[in-house]
N, C-alpha and C positions, 0 to 999 in steps of 0.2 A: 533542657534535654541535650543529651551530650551526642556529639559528633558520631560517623559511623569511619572506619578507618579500614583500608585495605590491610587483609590479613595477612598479607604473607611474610614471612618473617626478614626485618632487617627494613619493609617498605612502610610508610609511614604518610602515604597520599592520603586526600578525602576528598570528598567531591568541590568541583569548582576552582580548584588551584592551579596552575599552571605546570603543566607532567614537564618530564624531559626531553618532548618532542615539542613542547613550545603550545602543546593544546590543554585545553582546559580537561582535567581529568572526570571520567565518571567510573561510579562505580556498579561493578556487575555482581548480580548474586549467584549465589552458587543452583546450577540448572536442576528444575526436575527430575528432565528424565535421566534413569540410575546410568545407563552408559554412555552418557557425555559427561556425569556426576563426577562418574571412577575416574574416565578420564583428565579432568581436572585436578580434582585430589592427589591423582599420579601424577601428575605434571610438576605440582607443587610439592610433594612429599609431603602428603597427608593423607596416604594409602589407610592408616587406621582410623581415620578418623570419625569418631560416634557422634558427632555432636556439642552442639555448647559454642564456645565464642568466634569459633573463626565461619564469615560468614559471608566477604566479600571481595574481588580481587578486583584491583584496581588498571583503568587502560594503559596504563604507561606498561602490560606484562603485555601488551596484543603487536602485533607488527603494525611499526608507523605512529602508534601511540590514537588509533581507532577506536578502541577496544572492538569488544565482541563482535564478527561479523559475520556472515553466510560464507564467508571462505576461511576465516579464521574463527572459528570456534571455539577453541583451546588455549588457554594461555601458554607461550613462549619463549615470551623474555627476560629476563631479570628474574628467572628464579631462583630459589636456595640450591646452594651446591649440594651435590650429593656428602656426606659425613664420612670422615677415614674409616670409621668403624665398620658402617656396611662396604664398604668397598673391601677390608680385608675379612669378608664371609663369604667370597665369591672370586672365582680365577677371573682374570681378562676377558678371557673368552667367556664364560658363562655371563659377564656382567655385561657383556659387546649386544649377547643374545636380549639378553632384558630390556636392552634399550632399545633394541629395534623393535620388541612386543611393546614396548609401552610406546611408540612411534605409532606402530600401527594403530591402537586404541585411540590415541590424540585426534589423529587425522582421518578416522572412519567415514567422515562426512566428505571426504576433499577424493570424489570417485575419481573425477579424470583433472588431474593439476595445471594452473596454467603454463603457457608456452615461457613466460618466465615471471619472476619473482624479486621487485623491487626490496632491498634493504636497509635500511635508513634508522642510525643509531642518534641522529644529532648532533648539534654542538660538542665540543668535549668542556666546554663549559659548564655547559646544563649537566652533563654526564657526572662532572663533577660535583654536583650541588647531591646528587644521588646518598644515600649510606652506606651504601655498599659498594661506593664506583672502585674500592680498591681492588674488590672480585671481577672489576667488570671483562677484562680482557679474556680472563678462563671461562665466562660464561658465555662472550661474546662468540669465543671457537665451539662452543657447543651450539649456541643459538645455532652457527651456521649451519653446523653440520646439521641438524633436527629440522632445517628448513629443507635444505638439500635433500636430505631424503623425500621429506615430505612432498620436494614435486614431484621425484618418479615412484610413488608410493602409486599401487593400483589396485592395494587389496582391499578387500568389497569385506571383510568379517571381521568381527570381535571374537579372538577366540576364548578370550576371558573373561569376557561377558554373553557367552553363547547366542549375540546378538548378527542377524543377518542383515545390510543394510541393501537393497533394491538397488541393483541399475537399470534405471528405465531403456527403452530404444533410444526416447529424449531427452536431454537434460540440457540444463540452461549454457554448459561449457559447448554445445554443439551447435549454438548459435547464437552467442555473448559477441561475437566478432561481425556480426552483420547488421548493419542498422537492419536494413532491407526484412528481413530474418524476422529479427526483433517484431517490427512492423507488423511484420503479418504474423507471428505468433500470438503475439499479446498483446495487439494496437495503441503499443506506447513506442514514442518515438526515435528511440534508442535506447540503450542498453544501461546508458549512467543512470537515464530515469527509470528503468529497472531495479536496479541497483540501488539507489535511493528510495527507489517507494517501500523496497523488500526491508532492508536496512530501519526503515520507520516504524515500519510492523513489526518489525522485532524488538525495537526498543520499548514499544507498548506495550506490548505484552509477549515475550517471544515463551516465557516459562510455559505459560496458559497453553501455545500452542505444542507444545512439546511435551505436555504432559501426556498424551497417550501412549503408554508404553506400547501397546500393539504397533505402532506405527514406522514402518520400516523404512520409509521413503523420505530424503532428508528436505528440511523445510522450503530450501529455496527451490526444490524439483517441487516441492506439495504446491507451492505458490504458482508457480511457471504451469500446471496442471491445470489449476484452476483459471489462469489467466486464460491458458487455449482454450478452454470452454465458453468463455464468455465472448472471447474474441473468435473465434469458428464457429461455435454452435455444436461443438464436436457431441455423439452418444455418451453415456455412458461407458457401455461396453466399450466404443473405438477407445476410449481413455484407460479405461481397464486395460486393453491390449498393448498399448504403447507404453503406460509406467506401470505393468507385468504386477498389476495389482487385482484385488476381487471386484465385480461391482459392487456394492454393497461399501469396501472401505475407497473409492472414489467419489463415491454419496456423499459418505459421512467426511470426508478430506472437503468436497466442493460447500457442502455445509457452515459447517465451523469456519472456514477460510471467510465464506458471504458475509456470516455475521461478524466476526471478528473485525474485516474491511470496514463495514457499516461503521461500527464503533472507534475504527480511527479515525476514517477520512470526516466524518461527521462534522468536527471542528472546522473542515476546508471551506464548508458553504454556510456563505452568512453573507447579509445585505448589508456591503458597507453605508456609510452616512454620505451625503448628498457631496457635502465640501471634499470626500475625501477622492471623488469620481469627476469633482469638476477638476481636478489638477491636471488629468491628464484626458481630454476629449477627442474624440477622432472628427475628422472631416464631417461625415456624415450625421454628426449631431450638433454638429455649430448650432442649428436651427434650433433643438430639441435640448438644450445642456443641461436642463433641469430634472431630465427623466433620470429616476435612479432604478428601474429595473424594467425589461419587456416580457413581455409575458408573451407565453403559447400552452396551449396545452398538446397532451401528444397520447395515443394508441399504440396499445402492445395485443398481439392476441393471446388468448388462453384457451386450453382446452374447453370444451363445454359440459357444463355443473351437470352432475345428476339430478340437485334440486330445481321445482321447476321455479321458486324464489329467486334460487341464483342464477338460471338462467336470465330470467324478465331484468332482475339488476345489473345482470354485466354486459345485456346486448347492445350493440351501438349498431344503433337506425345507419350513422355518418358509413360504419365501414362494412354491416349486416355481417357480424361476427360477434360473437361473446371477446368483449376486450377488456381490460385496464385503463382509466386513464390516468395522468397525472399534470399538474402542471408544473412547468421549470417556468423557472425568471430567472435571465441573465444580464448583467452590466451592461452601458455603453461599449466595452474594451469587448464585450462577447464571454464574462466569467462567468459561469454558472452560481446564483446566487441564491435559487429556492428550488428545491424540489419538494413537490408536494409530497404525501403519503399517495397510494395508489387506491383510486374510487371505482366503481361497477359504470362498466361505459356506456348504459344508461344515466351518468349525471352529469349536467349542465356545466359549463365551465366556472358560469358565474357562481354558482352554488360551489364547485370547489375553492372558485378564488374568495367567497366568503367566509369558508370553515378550513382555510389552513394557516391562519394565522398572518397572512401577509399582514391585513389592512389594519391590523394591532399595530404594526411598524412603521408603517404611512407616516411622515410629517406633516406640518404645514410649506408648504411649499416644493415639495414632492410633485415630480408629474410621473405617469406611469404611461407605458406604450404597450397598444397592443390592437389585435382584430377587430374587426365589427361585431363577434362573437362575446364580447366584453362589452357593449357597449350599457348596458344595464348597473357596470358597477360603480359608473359616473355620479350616480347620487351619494352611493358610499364616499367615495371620494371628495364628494363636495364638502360633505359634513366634514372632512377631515382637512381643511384647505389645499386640498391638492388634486392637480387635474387630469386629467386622460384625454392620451393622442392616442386618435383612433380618426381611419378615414371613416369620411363624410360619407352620409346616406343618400343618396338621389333621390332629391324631395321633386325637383325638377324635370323640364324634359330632358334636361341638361346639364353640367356643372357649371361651375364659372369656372373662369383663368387661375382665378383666386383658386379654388374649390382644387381642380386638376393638379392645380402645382404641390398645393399642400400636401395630396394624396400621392404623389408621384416622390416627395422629400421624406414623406413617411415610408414609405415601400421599402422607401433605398435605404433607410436605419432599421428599418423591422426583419429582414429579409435575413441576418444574423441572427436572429434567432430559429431562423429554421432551418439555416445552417448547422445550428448547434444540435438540433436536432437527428439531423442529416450523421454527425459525428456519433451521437447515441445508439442509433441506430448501424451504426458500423461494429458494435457488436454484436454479433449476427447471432448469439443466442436471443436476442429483443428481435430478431427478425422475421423468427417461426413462432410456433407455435408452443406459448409456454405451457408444460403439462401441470395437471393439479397434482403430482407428486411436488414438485416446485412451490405451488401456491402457499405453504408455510413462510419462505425466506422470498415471496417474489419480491415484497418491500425493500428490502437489505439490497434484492439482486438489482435491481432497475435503478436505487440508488448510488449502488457503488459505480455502475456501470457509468451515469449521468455525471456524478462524482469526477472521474479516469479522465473526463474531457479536459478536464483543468489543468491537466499536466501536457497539454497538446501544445502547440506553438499559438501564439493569440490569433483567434477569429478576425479583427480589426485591427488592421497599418493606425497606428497614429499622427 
């Protein structure tokens, strides 16, 4: 099967080689949706274009040699000069005009530009190694100029695409400069990790998300949207008001974003192997270095079922509310490692920790930590040679010394995990009351949210 090769004529990348900026190149397909499509197409000089073999543009055309990103969406470097021919179909001035319409088209997404704009061509070594470095310098004055514009660029329209694109109240350029900000927008710890998580979901699937043409509002505001929801608790409506959208496409935006999330972060939580947890141990588990996951389980409310089935299934006696439960298991280090599926908080813990697949993964010689509320899945355990810290039951009038210290050395490892809990729970949509319009994606939602911890600073000093 033969290579896929960046189209644009004179460039001659493919995936995996080393670009001009000294990064490994990838390549981008050409977008869904029609007016970032044109845009591109114009960018490149392939305004006609119907179809057939040009298919891919490579990141060495993106600033920095990144490719595609939520601030750059458009390719702008190294592209084909414009041809003497069309240049003598058109005066100076009319051709000055075309460039600033096809500027604006490029950069439709970039509402408020940042405060400035790093530029970085490379070695003139690497530049060299290029096909076209003999064009470089006349394209490099153009680059500049297309960038320039593009920071004090503030129009909000496509007028060649009849397309409108939303400025919210909020948008992520109105609070990218405050950790603080960040924090409390969207309970990640700054802005790089922003940037980086946004950045990830785009390369998984950014097409998928862009494909709704209706969709006016650009992705990294679609995402920052959905983050304050999860992170405030925010309505609907109050969402609707702020990024000057319908209820209805805030739904369907918080929707798609839940699932979508689900589907990448998914890979993040997995039980590593025993040896790969002893490398690095905290204090607090000297005792314990054997445990590879602790367990809790945790309540979310929900509205209450119309059926009287699903009421009796989801009420929890523990908080006398119709809940969810689920359980997490986190590392030594505090990493979220299992999230269950979510069960009617009418059921047992032990009953979820036997039907979510954990003790398929059990070794022999595996310990597991966790409550008195586990203590029934000790036999499972045994069968699998592996044991369960769990404090001691007061068979006594009293413990022993033995007894007390155990239970007091367990405390002080286990207590991390309801920390992490503590962390979950600081998305304050899991804090109220989640309604049955919700109960479709509440799966997706409790996990992405559980998921997000990961990216926090570690739970346990080592």
């Amino acid at each position: 099967m033969g290579k896929d090769y960046c189209s644009i004529k004179g460039c001659h990348n493919t995936t995996g080689i080393i670009g001009r900026f000294g990064k490994r190149v990838k390549l981008h397909h050409l977008p869904k949706k029609q007016s970032l499509k044109s845009a591109w197409l114009r960018a490149i000089s392939r305004s006609n274009y119907k179809g057939g073999h040009f298919t891919y543009v490579c990141s060495d055309h993106f600033p920095h040699g990144d490719g595609r990103t939520w601030k750059h969406e458009v390719p702008t470097l190294f592209l084909p000069q414009k041809t003497e021919k069309t240049t003598k179909l058109r005066s100076t001035k009319n051709s000055t005009h075309s460039e600033m319409e096809l500027e604006s088209v490029e950069d439709v997404n970039t509402d408020a530009a940042p405060d400035s704009l790093e530029y970085s061509t490379g070695s003139s070594s690497i530049l060299m190694d290029h096909q076209y470095s003999s064009q470089l310098e006349a394209v490099e004055t153009e680059v500049v100029h297309q960038v320039t514009t593009a920071c004090t660029q503030t129009q909000t329209t496509m007028e060649d695409e009849s397309v409108h694109v939303v400025r919210p109240e909020i948008s992520i350029e109105d609070i990218q400069n405050s950790d603080e900000k960040i924090q409390f927008y969207t309970g990640l710890p700054d802005f790089d990790t922003f940037r980086a998580l946004f950045e990830t979901l785009c390369e998984f699937g950014m097409d998928d998300m862009e494909s709704d043409q209706r969709m006016k509002l650009r992705l990294v505001d679609q995402f920052l949207l959905v983050m304050m929801r999860l992170r405030l608790g925010l309505l609907v409506k109050d969402l609707a008001y702020r990024f000057k959208l319908s209820c209805p496409t805030v739904s369907r935006i918080f929707s798609r974003w839940i699932i979508f999330m689900k589907q990448c972060l998914s890979s993040t939580v997995f039980l590593p192997k025993l040896k790969d947890l002893q490398q690095r141990i905290p204090n607090c588990f000297k005792n314990f270095s054997d445990t590879r996951i602790i367990l809790d389980c945790t309540e979310i409310f929900i509205q209450t079922p119309s059926s009287l089935e699903n009421k009796s299934q989801t009420y929890s006696n523990y908080k006398s509310h119709n809940t969810f439960k689920s359980l997490i298991g986190i590392t030594m280090t505090g990493a979220v490692c299992l999230i269950s599926k979510l069960w009617g908080g009418s059921t047992s813990d032990v009953h979820i920790t036997r039907n979510c697949g954990l003790l398929e993964e059990i070794q022999p010689g595996d310990a597991v930590m966790a409550d008195k509320g586990f203590i029934h899945i000790k036999t499972d355990l045994d069968k699998k040679g592996a044991k369960l810290y769990c404090p001691p039951f007061k068979t006594k009038s009293q413990f022993t010394k033995e007894e007390v210290e155990n239970t007091r050395r367990i405390a002080s490892a286990r207590i991390h995990v309801e920390r992490k809990m503590e962390q979950i729970k600081n998305f304050r949509l899991l804090q109220g009351i989640i309604p049955l319009t919700l109960a479709p994606i509440a799966n997706e939602l409790f996990f992405v949210c559980a998921a997000l911890t990961n990216l926090l600073p570690p739970l346990v000093n080592q």
